[in-house]
C-alpha positions as CSV (number, residue, x, y, z in Angstrom):
1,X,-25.0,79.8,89.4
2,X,-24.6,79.2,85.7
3,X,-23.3,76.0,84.2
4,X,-19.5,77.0,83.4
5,X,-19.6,78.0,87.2
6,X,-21.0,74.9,88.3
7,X,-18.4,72.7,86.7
8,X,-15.6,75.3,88.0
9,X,-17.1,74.2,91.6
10,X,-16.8,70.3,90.7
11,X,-13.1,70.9,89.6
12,X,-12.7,72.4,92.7
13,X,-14.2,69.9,95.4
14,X,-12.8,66.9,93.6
15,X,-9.7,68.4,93.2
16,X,-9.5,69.4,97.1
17,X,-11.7,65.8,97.3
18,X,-8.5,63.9,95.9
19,X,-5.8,66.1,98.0
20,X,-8.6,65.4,101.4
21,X,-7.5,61.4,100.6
22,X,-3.9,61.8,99.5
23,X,-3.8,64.2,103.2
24,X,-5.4,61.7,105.4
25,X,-2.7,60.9,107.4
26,X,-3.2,57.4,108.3
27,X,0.0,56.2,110.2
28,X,2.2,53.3,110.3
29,X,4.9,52.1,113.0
30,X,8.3,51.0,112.6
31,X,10.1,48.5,112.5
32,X,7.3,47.3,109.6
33,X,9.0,43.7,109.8
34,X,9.9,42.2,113.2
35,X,11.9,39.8,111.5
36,X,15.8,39.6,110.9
37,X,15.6,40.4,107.4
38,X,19.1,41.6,106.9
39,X,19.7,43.7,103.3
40,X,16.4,44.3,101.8
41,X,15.6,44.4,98.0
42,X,12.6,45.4,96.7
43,X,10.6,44.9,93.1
44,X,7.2,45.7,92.0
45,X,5.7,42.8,90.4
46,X,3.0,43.5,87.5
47,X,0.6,41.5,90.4
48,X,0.7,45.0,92.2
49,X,2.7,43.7,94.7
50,X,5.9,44.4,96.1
51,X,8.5,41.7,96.8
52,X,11.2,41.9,99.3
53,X,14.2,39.4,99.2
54,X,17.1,39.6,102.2
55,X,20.6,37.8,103.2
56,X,19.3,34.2,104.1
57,X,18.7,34.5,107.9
58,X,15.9,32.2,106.6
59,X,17.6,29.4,105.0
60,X,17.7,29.8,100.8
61,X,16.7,33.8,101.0
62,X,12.9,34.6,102.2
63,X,10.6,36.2,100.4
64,X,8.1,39.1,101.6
65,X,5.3,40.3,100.0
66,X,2.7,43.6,100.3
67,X,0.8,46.0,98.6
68,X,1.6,49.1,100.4
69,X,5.3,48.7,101.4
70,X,3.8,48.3,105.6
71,X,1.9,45.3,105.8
72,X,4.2,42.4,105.1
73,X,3.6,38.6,104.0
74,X,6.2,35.9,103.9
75,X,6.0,34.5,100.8
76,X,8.2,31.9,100.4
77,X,12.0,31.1,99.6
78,X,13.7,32.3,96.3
79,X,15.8,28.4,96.6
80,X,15.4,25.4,97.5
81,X,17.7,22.9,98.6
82,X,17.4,21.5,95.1
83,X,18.0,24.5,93.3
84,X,20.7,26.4,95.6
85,X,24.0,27.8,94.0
86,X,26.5,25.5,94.7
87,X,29.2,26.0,91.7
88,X,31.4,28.4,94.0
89,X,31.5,28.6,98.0
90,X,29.8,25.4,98.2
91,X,29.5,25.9,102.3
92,X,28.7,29.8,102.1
93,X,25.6,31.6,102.6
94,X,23.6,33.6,100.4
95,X,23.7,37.5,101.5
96,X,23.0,40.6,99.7
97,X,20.2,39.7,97.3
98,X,19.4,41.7,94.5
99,X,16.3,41.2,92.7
100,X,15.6,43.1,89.0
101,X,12.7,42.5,87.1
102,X,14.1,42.9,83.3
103,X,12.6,41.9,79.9
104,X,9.6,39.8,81.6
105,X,11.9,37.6,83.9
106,X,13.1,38.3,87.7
107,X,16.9,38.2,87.9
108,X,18.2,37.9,91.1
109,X,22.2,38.6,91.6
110,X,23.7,37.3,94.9
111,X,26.5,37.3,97.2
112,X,28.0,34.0,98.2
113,X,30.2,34.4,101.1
114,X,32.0,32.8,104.3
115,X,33.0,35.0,106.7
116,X,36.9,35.6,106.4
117,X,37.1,34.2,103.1
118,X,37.5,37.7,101.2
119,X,39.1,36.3,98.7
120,X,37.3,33.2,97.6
121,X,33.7,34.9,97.9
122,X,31.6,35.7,95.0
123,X,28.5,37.0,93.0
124,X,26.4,34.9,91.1
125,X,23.0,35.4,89.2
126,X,20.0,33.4,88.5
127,X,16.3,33.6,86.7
128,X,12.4,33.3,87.6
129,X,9.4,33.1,85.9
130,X,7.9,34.7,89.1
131,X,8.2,36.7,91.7
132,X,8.0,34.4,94.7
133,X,10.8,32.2,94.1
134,X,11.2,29.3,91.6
135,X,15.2,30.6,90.7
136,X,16.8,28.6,88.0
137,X,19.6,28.6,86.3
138,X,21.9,30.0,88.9
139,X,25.4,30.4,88.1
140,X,28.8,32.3,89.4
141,X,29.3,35.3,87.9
142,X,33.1,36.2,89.3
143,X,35.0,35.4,92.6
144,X,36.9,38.5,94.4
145,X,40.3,36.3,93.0
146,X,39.1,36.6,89.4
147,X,38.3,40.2,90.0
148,X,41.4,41.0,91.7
149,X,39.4,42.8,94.0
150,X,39.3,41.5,98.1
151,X,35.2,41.0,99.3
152,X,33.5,40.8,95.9
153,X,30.1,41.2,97.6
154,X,27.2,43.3,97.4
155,X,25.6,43.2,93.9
156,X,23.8,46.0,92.7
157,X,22.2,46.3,88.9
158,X,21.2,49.3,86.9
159,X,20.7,50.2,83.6
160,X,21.2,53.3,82.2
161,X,20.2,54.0,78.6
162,X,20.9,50.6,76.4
163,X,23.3,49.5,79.3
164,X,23.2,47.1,81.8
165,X,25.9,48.1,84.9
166,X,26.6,45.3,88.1
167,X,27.8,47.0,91.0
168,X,30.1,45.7,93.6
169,X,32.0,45.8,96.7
170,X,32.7,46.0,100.5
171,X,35.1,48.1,102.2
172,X,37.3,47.6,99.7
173,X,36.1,49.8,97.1
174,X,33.2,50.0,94.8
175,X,33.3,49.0,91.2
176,X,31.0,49.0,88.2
177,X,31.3,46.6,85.2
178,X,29.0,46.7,82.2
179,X,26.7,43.0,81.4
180,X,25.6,41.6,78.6
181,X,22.7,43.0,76.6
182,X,19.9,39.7,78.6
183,X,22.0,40.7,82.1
184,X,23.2,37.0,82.5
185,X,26.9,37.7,82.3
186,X,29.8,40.1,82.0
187,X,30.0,42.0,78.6
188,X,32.8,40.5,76.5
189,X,35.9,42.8,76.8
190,X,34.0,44.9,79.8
191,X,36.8,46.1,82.9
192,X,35.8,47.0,86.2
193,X,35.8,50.6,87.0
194,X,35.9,52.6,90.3
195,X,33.3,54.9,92.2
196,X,33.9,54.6,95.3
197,X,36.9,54.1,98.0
198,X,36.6,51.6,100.9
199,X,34.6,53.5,103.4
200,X,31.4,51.7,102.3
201,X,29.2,48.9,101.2
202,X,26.1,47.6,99.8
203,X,25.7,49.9,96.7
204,X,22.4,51.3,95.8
205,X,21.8,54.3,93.2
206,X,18.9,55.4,91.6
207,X,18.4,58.3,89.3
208,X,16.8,61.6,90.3
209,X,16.6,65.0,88.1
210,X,19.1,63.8,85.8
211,X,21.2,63.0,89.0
212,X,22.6,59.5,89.8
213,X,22.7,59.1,93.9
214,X,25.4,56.7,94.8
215,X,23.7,55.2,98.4
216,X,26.0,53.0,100.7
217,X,26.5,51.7,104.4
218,X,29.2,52.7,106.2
219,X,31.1,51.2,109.7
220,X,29.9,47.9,111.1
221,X,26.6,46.1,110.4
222,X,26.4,43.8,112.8
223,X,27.6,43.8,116.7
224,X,23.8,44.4,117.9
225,X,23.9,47.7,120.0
226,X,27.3,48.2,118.9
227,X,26.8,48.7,115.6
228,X,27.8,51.6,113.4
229,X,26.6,51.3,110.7
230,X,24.5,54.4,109.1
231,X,23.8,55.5,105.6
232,X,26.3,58.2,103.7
233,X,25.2,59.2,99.8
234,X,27.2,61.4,96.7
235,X,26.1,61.9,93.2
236,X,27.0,62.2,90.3
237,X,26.0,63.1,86.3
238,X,26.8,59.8,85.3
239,X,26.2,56.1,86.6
240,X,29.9,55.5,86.1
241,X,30.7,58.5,88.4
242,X,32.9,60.5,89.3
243,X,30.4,60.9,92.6
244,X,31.0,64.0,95.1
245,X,29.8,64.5,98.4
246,X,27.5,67.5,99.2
247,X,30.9,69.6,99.9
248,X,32.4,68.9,96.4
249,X,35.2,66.2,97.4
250,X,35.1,62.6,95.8
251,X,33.6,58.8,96.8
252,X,37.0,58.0,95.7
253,X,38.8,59.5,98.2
254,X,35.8,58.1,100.9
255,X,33.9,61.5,100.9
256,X,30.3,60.8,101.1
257,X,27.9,62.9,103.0
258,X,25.6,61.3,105.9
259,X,22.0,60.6,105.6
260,X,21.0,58.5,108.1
261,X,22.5,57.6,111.6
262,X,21.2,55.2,114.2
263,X,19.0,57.0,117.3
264,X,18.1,55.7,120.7
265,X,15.2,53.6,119.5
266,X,17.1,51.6,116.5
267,X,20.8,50.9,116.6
268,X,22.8,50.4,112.5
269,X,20.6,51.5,110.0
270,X,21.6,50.6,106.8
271,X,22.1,48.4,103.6
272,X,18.7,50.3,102.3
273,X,16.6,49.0,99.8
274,X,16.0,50.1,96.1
275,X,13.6,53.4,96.4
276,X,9.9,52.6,95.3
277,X,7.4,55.9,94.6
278,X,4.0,55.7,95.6
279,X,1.1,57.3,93.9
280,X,1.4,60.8,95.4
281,X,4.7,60.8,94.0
282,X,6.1,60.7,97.4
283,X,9.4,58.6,97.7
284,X,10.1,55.6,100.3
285,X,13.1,53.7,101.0
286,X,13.4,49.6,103.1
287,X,16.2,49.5,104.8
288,X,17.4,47.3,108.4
289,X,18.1,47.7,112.0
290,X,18.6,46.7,115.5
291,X,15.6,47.4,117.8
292,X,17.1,48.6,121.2
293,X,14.8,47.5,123.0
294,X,14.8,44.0,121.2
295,X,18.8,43.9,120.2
296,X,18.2,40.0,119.6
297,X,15.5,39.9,116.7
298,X,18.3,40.7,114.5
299,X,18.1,43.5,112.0
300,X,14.6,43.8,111.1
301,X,13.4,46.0,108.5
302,X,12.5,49.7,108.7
303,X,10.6,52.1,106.1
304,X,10.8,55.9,105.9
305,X,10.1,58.3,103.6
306,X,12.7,60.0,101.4
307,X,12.3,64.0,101.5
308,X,14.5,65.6,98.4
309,X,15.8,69.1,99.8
310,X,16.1,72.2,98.1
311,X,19.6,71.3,96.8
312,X,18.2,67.8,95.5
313,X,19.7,65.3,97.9
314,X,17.8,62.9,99.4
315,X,17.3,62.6,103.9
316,X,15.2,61.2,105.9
317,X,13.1,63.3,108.6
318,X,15.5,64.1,111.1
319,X,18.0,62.0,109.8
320,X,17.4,59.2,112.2
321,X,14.7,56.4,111.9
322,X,11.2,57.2,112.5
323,X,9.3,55.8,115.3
324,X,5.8,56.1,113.1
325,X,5.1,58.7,110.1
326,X,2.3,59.0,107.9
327,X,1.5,55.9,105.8
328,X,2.4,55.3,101.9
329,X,-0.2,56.2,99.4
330,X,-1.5,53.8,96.9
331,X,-4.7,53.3,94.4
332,X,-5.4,56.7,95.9
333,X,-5.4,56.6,99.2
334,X,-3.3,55.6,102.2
335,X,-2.9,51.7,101.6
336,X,-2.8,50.7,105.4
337,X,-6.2,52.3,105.3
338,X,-8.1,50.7,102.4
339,X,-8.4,47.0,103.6
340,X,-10.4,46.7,100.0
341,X,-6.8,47.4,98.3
342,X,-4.5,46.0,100.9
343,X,-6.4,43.2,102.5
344,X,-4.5,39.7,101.3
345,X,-7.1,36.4,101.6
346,X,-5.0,34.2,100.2
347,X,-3.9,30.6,102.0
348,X,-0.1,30.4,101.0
349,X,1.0,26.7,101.5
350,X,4.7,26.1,100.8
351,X,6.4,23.2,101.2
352,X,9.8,22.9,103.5
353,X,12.8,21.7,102.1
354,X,13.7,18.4,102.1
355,X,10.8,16.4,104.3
356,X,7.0,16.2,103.2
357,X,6.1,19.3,105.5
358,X,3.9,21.6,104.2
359,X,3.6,25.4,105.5
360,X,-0.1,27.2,106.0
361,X,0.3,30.4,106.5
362,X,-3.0,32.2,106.8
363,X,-4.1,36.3,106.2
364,X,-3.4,38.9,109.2
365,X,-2.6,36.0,111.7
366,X,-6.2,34.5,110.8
367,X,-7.6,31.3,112.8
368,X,-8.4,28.2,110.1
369,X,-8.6,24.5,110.0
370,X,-6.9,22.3,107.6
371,X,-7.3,18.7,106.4
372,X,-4.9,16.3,104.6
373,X,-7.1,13.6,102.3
374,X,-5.9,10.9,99.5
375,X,-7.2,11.6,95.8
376,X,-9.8,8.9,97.0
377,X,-11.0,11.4,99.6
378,X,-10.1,9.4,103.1
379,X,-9.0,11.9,105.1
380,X,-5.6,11.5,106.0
381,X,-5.1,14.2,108.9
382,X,-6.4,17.4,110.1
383,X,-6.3,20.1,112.5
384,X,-6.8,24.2,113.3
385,X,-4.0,26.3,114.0
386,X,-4.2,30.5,113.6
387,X,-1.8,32.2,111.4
388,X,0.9,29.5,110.7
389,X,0.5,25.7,110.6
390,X,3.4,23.0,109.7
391,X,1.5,19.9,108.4
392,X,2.9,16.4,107.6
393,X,1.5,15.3,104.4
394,X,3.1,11.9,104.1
395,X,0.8,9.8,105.8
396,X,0.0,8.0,102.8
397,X,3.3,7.5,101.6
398,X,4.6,9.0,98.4
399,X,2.2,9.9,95.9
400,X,-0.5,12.3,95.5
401,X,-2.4,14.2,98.3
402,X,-4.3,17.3,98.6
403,X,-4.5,19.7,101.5
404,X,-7.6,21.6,102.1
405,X,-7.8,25.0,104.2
406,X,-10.6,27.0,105.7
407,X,-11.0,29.7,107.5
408,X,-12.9,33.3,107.9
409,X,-11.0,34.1,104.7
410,X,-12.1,31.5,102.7
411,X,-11.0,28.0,101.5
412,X,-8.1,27.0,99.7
413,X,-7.6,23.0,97.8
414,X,-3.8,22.4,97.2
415,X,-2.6,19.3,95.5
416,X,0.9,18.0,96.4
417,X,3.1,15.8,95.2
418,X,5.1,13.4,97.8
């Protein structure tokens, strides 16, 4: 074999080498969070991880974090009870999060809500340094009265080109409105404009082929085993519509084609997630559910991957949830798989709002001991726990303390103020 024919043949086995890992069909099952984590959103951070924020079933909107969109983390709260919007439905909760990472900051947009008020709800918008919380800044953005538009809910942002587009609405149609040039507010002089009738909510589009796909939830979210609600999608050429359904006819007259519907195992899919692409260009969506055989964890959250057909719409296998599929593919190989890329040992302690509790939470459920000493070293308290602890650092009063973790994933020294 001469040399040209020889490096032909290496081509060729890492080639077929690369596709062998990419094909390796490691598996996941759903749901990939057992947690009621209602209306996912999802950003890649430039840590490599992905951060998923949801409607505060956790008091002051959790935080999840992983590397390869199945194995999940909590990861804190985006609030606390410090920094919580308060400037507009002071007794409402935080749903619908939507979390951007633009010009080096994270901007999250929210809904503030109380059920029944449709009127007096509202988005507002606030601003990290990090992913994992620390929100600042929060402020209203518009109430549904200012808007003259009933349920001003559901905040979605895009840009497209130089433009920065918020998104908005819930069964009482969807409107755009164009922000200022940072995101922070509404362009001066900027009107709403419609893409959508009332059949839906929960606004997601993303671009594909030089197609925008307007994503929403239609029928009801949340009666448990009851629920309706499924996914329905349109497109358009332009992120300010007009958006037809696969047969032509218009969102605005509450056309939108179906893409997924609820199946024996998981009852009212919907409210999906921003669409992440792993490394084999494959595309994956977050999205929630009821579990019918587990109606009261709430709607937990659900991953599948998106297939583009021959016509360029996006569905899901079978059009119903999947029970497993083959895993997501990242740093070139199936991430569940490669417990060198996916594999967290990091301690995480967070403190709880308003007491001196402290939260341990440890890797993969992970057994550990911890200890609670002075800054003269006198041990204060201590104890083992696996996979979660709540400690009480105030056993010294206020001041200083640090809390000190080991386990089979390491050691961790924390130094916290009380």
């Amino acid at each position: 074999m001469n040399i040209f024919n020889r490096i032909s043949l290496s081509i060729v086995l890492g080639v077929c080498t690369l596709m062998g890992v990419y094909a390796q069909g490691v598996t996941y099952s759903n749901p990939v969070i057992k947690k009621s984590l209602p209306d996912p959103s999802v950003v890649q951070a430039p840590d490599g991880y992905f951060y998923l924020y949801a409607t505060e079933d956790t008091h002051n909107v959790p935080i999840y974090k992983s590397k390869d969109l199945v194995k999940w983390r909590y990861a804190g709260t985006a609030f606390t009870d410090a920094t919580r919007p308060m400037d507009f439905v002071p007794n409402g909760a935080i749903w619908a999060p939507d979390i951007n990472y633009v010009d080096g900051k994270y901007i999250l947009y929210y809904s503030k809500s109380e059920w029944g008020k449709t009127w007096e709800c509202g988005i507002g918008v606030a601003v990290s340094d990090r992913p994992n919380g620390g929100f600042h800044d929060a402020k209203k953005l518009f109430i549904s009265s200012e808007m003259d538009l009933e349920n001003c809910i559901d905040p979605f942002y895009i840009e497209d080109g130089d433009k920065k587009y918020l998104f908005f609405g819930s069964f009482h149609d969807i409107y755009g409105i164009e922000l200022t040039e940072d995101g922070l507010g509404i362009k001066e002089g900027a009107t709403k404009f419609k893409i959508a009738g009332g059949l839906i909510e929960a606004t997601m589009i993303v671009k594909h082929d030089n197609w925008f796909y307007l994503i929403g939830s239609a029928g009801s979210c949340c009666e448990g085993a009851n629920s309706t609600y499924r996914l329905v999608v349109a497109r358009s050429r332009r992120v300010t519509g007009p958006y037809l359904d696969r047969n032509g006819k218009t969102a605005i007259g509450d056309n939108m084609s179906l893409m997924l519907d609820k199946s024996d195992k998981v009852y009212g899919p919907g409210h999906c997630s921003e669409f992440v692409t792993d490394e084999a260009g494959q595309t994956w969506v977050l999205y929630h559910g009821f579990q019918a055989d587990n109606v009261d964890a709430g709607r937990v959250t659900y991953l599948d991957r998106i297939i583009w057909d021959d016509k360029g719409w996006p569905t899901i296998k079978n059009g119903k949830p999947s029970v497993s599929a083959e895993a997501p593919i990242f740093d070139g190989r199936s991430g569940i798989n490669d417990q060198r890329q996916t594999k967290d040992n990091s301690y995480m302690i967070l403190p709880i709002d308003g007491s001196n509790m402290y939260r341990i939470d440890s890797p993969d459920d992970s057994p550990f001991s911890w200890s609670v000493y002075s800054l003269k070293g006198v041990k204060l308290s201590s104890g083992r726990s696996k996979g979660t602890a709540i400690v009480d650092a105030s056993s010294q009063g206020k001041g200083i303390c640090i809390i000190k973790v080991n386990g089979v994933s390491g050691s961790i020294s924390e130094k916290v103020v009380m």
